[in-house]
C-alpha positions in Angstrom: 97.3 82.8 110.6 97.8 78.9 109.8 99.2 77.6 106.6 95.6 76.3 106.0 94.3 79.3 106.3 96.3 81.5 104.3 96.0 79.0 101.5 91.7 79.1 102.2 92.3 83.4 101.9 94.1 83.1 98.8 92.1 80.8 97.3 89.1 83.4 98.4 90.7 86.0 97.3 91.5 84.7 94.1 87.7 83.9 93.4 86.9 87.3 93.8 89.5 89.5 91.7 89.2 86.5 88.6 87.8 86.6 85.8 84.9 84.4 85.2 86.3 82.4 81.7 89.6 81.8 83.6 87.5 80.7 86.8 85.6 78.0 84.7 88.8 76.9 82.7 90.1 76.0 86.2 87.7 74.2 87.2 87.3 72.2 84.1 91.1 71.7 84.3 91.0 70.3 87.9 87.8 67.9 87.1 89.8 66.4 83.7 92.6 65.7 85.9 90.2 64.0 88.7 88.7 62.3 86.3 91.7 60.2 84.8 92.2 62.3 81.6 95.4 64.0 80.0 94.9 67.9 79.8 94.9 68.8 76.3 97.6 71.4 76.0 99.8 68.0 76.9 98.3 65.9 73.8 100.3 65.6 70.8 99.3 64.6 67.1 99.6 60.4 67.1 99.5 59.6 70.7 96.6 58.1 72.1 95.0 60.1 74.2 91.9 60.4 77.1 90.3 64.5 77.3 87.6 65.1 79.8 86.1 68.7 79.0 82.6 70.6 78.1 81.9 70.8 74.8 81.3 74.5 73.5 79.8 74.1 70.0 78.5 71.4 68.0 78.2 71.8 63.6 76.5 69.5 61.6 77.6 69.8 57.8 75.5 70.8 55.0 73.1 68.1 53.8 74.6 68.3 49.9 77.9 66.9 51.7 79.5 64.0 53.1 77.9 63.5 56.8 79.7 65.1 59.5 79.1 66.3 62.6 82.0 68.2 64.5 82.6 69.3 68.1 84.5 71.9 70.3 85.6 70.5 73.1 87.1 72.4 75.8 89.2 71.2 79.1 90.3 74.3 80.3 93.9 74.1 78.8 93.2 73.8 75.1 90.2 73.0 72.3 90.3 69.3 70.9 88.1 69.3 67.6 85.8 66.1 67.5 84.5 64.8 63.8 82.3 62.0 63.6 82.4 60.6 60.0 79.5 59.5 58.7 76.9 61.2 61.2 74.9 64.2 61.1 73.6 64.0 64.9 74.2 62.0 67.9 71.6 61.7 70.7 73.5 63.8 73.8 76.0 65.5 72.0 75.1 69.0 72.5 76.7 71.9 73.5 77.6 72.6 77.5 77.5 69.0 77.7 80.4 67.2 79.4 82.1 64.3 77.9 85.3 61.8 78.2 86.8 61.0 75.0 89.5 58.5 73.8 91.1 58.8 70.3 93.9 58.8 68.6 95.3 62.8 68.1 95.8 64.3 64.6 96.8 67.4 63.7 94.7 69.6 61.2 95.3 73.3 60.0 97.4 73.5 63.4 94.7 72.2 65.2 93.5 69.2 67.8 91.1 66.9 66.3 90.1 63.1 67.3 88.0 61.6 64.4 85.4 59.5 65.8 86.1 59.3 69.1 84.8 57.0 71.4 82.9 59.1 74.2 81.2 59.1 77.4 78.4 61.2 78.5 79.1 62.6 81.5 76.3 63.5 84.4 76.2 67.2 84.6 78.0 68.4 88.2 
């Protein structure tokens, strides 16, 4: 057996004894990467940074507060937390939906977040 085709058989293999969620994350992973973007388990609070992931859920705030519409978004390393001041809903932010976004990274409760964070809309693959 070839080099190329053990690494085909592994990969096959690999597909078949994983586990879905880990499958997905992989993929996810791999496309941030081809798509010029930092993974976010490599972002740190105050750099500038580029994520390219699926976003998971989307919460608006309560009406009786300030207007605020946050995000989960997923790369397949690590959750990045996106807040929007000042909105309650933007046209194609919705969950499953894959995005590029570019921010500067702050830290909250021990968390990921990039307040409003310029974004792309990515076509579904």
């Amino acid at each position: 057996m070839s080099a190329k085709e053990g690494g085909y058989f592994s990969r096959l293999v690999r597909k078949l004894t994983s586990d879905i969620a880990d499958l997905d994350a992989d993929d996810l992973s791999q496309k941030s990467q081809a798509g010029g973007a930092q993974r976010a388990c490599d972002c740190r609070s105050g750099e500038e940074v580029t994520v390219l992931g699926r976003l998971r859920t989307v919460n608006l705030c309560p009406a009786r507060e300030a207007a605020t519409l946050e995000a989960e978004l997923f790369d397949g390393t690590d959750e990045v937390t996106l807040v929007w001041l000042g909105r309650r809903r933007i046209p194609g932010i919705e969950p499953g939906r894959t995005i590029k976004v570019r921010g500067r990274m702050a830290d909250r409760d021990g968390r990921k977040v990039l307040y409003n964070p310029y974004y792309e809309l990515l076509q579904p693959t």
